[in-house]
N, C-alpha and C positions, 0 to 999 in steps of 0.2 A: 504494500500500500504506500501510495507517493505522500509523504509529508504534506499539512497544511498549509499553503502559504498564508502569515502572518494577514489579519487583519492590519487597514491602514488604520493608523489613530488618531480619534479624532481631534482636535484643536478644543482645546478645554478652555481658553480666553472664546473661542466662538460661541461656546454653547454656554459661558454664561451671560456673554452681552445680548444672545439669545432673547434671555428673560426683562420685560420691563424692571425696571429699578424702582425700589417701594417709593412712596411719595417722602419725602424729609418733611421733618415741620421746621418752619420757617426760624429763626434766631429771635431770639427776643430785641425787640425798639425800646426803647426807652424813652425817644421821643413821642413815639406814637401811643405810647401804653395812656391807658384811661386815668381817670383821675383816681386815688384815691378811695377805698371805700373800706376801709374799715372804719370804726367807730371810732371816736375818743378813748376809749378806758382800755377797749382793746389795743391802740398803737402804744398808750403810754405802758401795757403789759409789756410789748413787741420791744421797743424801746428798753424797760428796765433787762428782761432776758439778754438784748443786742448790747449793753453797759455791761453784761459779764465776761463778754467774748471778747474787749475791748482793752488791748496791747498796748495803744500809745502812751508812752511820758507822759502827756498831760492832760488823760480823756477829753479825746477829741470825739469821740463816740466816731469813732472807724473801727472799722474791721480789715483783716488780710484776705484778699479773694478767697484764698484757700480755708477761710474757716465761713465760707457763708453757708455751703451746704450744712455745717456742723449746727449754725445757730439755725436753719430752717428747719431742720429735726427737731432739736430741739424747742419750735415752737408750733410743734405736730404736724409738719408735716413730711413727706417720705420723699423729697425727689432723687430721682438717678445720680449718680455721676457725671453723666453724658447731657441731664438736664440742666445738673447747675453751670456747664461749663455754656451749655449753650445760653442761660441768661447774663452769665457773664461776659457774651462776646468772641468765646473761645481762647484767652487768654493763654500768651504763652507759657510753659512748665516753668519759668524762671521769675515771671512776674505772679505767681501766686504766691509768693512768700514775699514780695516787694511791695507791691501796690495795695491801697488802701479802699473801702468801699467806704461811702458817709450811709447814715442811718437811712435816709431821705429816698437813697438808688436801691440799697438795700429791702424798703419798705415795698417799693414798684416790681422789684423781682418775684417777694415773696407772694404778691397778691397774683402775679401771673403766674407762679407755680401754681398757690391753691386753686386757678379759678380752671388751669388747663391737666385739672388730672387725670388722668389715662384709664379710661373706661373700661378695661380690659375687653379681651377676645371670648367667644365659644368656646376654644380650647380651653383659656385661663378659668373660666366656672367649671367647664366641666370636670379640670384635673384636680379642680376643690371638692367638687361636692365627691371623686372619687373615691377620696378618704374615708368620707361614713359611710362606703359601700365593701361594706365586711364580708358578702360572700363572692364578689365579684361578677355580680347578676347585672348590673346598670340603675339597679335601684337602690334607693336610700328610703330609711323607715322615716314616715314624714312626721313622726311624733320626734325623734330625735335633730333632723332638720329643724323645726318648731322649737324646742331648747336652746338650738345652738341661736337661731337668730334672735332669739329674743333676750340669750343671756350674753354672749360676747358681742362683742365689737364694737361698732353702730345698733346699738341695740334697735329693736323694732318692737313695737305695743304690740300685741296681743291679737286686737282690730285687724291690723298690720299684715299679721304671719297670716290671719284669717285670711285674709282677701289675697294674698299673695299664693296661698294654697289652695282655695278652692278649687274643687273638682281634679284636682294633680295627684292623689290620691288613691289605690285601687282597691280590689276589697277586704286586701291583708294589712292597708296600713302603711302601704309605699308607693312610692311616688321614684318613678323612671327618670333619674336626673338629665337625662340629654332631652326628653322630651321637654320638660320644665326649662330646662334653659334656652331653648328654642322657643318657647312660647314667651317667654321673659324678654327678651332681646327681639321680637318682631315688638313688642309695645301691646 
């Protein structure tokens, strides 16, 4: 029997420019960002927390680029790495330990982090709700479902879970989490 000849190979730069390229979100403006809207009592909380992160000689109330993600954790909220760097402008590795943020730019990032948080995917629910699916069937007991949302996290009333469950339910008590979160996510 005569030998194979060698499949040609194929150009692997071709076959991924191939694929559309995901959409990027856009960098954060600062000039364009909205006014302003947190409250009074909430900025001066914003504020005392942004006076603890606050390095210079002679509280200037600045911060070093490299600790804004630290103080935006710390005033609950979760962004990236990749986030903070893009409302910083993408600064270079040298100037996050140089340059200083004032409270004021500070303020405008942090509100366009909270306002642009990432809704997550079908996949991201569904590889959640996987976990309280203890026999590997696709369903989750929706009386356990019903506990979790109501006792951790963003907790939800009662009324809440009610309405958010009806009819998801079959006649053992579970509820098929990919169907549920398909019906959650069309609205």
């Amino acid at each position: 029997m005569a030998p194979k000849k060698p499949e040609p190979k194929k150009d692997a730069a071709a076959a991924v420019s191939a694929e559309p390229e995901p959409a990027k979100e856009p960098d954060f403006d600062l000039q364009s960002s909205s006014k302003i809207e947190f409250g009074a009592k909430q900025t001066e909380e914003f504020q005392e927390a942004f006076q603890l992160f606050d390095r210079t000689p002679d509280s200037q109330l600045k911060i070093f680029l490299s600790q804004c993600g630290d103080v935006m954790r710390a005033l609950g909220q979760n962004p990236t790495n990749a986030e903070v760097l893009r409302v910083l402008g993408r600064p270079k590795a040298e100037d996050m330990d140089s340059k200083l943020l004032d409270f004021e730019t500070f303020l405008a990032m942090l509100q366009h982090v909270a306002q642009s948080k990432d809704k997550g995917t079908y996949e991201d629910f569904v590889e959640g709700l996987r976990v309280f699916d203890k026999e590997g069937n696709g369903t989750v007991m929706g009386a356990e479902l019903r506990h979790t949302l109501v006792t951790l996290g963003d907790r939800m009333s009662e009324a809440e879970v009610d309405q958010l469950l009806a009819g998801e339910e079959d006649a053992n008590g579970c509820i098929n989490y990919e169907a549920f979160v398909r019906n959650i996510m069309a609205g």
